[in-house]
C-alpha positions as CSV (number, residue, x, y, z in Angstrom):
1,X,-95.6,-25.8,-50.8
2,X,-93.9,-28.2,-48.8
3,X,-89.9,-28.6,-49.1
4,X,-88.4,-32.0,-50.1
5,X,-86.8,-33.8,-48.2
6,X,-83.1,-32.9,-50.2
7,X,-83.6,-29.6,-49.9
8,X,-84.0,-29.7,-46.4
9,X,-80.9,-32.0,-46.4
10,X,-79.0,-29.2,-48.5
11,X,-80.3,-26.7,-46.4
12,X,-79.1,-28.2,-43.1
13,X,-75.8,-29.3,-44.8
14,X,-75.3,-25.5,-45.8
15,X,-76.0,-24.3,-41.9
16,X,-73.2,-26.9,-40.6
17,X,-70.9,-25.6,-43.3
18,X,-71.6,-22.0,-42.3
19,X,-71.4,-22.4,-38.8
20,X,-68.1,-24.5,-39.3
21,X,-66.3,-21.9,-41.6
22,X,-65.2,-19.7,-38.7
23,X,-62.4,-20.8,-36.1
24,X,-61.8,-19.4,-32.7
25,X,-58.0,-19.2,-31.0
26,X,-59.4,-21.3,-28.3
27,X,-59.8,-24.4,-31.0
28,X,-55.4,-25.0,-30.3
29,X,-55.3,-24.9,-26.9
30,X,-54.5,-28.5,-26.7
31,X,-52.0,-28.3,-29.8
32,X,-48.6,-28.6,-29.4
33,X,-45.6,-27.6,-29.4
34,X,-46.7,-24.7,-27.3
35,X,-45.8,-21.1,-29.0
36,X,-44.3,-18.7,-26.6
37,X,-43.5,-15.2,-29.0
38,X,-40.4,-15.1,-26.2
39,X,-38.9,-18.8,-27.6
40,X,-39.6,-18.5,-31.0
41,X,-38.8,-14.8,-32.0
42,X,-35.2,-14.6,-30.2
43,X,-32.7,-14.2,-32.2
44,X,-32.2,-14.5,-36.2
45,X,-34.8,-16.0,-38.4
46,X,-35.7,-15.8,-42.2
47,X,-39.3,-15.4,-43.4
48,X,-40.2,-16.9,-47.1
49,X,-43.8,-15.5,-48.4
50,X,-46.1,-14.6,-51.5
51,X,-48.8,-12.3,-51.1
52,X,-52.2,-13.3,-53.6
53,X,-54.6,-11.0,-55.1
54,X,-58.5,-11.5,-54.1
55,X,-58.8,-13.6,-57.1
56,X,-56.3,-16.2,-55.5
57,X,-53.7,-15.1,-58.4
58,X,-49.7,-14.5,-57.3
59,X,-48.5,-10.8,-57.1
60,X,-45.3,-9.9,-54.8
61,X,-43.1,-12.3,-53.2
62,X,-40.4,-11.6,-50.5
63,X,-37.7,-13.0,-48.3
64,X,-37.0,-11.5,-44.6
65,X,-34.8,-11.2,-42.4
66,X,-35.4,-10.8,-38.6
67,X,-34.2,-11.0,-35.3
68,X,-35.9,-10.8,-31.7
69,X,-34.3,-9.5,-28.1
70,X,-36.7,-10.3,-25.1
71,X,-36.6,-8.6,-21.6
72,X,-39.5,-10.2,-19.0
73,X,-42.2,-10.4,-21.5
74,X,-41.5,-7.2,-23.7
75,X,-39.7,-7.6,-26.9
76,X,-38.3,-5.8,-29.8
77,X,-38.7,-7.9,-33.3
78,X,-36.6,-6.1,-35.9
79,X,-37.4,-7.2,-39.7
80,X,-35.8,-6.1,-42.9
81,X,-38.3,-7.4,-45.9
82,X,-36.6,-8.1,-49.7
83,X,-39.5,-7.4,-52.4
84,X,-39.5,-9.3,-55.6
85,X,-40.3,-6.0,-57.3
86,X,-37.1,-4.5,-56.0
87,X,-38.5,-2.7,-52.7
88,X,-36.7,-3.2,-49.3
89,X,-38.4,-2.4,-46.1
90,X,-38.5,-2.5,-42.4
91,X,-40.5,-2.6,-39.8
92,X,-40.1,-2.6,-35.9
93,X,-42.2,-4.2,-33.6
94,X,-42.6,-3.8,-29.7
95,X,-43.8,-6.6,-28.8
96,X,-45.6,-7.5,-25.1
97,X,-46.3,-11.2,-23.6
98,X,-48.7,-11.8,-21.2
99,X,-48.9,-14.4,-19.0
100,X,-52.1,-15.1,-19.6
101,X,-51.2,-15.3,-23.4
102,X,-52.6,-11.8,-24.5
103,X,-50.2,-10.0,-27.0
104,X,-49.9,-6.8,-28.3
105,X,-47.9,-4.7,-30.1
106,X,-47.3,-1.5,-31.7
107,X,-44.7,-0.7,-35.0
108,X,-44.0,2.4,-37.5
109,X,-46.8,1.1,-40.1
110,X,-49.6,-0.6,-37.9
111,X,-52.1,2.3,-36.7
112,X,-53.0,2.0,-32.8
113,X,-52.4,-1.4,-30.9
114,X,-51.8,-4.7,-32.6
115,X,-53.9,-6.8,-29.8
116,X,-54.4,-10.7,-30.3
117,X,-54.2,-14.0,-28.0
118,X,-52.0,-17.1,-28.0
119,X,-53.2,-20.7,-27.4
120,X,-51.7,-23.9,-27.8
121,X,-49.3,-23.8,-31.2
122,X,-50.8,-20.8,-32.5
123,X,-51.3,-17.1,-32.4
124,X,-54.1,-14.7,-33.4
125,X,-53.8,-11.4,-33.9
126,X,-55.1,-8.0,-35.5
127,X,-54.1,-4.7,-36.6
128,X,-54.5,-2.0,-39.3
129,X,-51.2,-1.9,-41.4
130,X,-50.8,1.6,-43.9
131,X,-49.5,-0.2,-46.8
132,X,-47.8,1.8,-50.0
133,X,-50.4,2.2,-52.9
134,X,-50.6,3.3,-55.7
135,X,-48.1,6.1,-55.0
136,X,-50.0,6.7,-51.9
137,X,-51.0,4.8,-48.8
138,X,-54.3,2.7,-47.8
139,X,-54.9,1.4,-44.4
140,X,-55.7,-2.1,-44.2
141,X,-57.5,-4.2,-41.4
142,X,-54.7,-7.3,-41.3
143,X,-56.2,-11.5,-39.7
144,X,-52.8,-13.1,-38.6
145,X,-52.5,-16.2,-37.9
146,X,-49.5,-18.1,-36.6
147,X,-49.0,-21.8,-36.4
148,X,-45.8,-23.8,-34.6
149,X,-45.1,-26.6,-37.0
150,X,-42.1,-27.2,-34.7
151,X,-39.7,-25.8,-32.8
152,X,-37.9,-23.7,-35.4
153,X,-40.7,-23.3,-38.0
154,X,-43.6,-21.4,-38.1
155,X,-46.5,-21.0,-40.7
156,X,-48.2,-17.9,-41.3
157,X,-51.4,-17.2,-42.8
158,X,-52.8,-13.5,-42.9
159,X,-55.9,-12.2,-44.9
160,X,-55.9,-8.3,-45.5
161,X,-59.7,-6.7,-45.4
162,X,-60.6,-3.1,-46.8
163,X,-64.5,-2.2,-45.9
164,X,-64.9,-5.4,-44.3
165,X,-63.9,-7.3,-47.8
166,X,-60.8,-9.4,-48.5
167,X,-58.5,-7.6,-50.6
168,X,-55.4,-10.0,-50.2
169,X,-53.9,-13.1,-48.8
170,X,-50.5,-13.4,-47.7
171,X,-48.9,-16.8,-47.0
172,X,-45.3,-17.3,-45.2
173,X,-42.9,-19.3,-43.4
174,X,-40.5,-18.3,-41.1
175,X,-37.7,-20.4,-39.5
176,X,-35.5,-19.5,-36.6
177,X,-31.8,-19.5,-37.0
178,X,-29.9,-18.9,-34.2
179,X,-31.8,-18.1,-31.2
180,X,-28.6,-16.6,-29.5
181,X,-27.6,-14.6,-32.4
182,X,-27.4,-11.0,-32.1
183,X,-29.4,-8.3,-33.2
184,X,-27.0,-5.4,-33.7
185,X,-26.2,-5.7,-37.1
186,X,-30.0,-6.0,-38.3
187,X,-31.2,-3.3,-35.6
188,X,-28.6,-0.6,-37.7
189,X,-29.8,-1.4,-40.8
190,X,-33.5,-1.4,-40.2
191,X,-32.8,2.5,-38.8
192,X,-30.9,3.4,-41.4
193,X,-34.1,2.3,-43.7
194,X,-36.4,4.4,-41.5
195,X,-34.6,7.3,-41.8
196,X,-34.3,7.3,-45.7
């Protein structure tokens, strides 16, 4: 039996829909302004962002403090997170910039190498994050990616994925403050969190 010609149509509409749905990093290169990790994450920002549920619905928000030192392409990102349900935590990246735009980066809760490639306005990146569950932990594979609205604010989508399934979105802004603000202050109080 022959197909009609409008389920052909629907069938070739649904390939171009498919093939559409993923993005590559290479898509921004053209995008501006350009995203350097070494302009944007020096010195004090704040971070705004609401994590969703796989059903889309609203479950923890937070605010975040952070503040970024560079040295020729290696960087330390210090970040103090304030959870709606009342949790505070920290995390420490070591960050490394590439000329050729590869980054990576290692911190207390990602597992291995955070590895990922900057383009344009935007950054993409990936890592597993061991995340507090449940009164345990579960190790999550985390999609990040960064767009450069501007000079001073950045959007932030990242997708969390157990078993290869999408278990959470998170969605956040963060602004810089004052990128020749210094760190000490925030550096102390995201060891003194560690160590508790």
């Amino acid at each position: 039996m022959q197909k009609s010609f409008w389920q052909k149509a629907a069938m070739a509409a649904s390939i171009v829909l498919l093939a559409g749905c993923s993005q590559s990093i290479s898509d921004y290169t053209a995008m501006t302004p350009e995203f350097k990790l070494d302009r944007f994450f020096v010195g004090s920002g704040k971070a705004y962002g609401v994590m969703h549920n796989w059903r889309g619905q609203q479950g923890v928000r937070f605010v975040a403090d952070l503040c970024g030192e560079w040295r020729q392409g290696q960087g330390d990102l210090y970040e103090v997170f304030y959870f709606s349900d009342g949790r505070v935590e920290q995390r420490h990246w070591q960050l490394t910039q590439n000329a050729d735009g590869k980054v990576t980066g290692t911190a207390g809760d990602v597992i291995g190498d955070a590895t990922g490639q900057l383009a344009g306005n935007s950054l993409y990146w990936q890592y597993v994050l061991r995340i507090p569950y449940d009164g345990d932990t579960l190790d999550v594979t985390v999609k990040d990616w960064l767009h450069l609205v501007d000079e001073k604010n950045l959007i932030n989508r990242t997708t969390l994925h157990k078993f290869g399934f999408k278990v959470a979105e998170l969605t956040l802004s963060i602004q810089q403050l004052d990128a020749n603000a210094d760190c000490a202050a925030l550096k102390q109080q995201v060891a003194e969190i560690a160590a508790d």
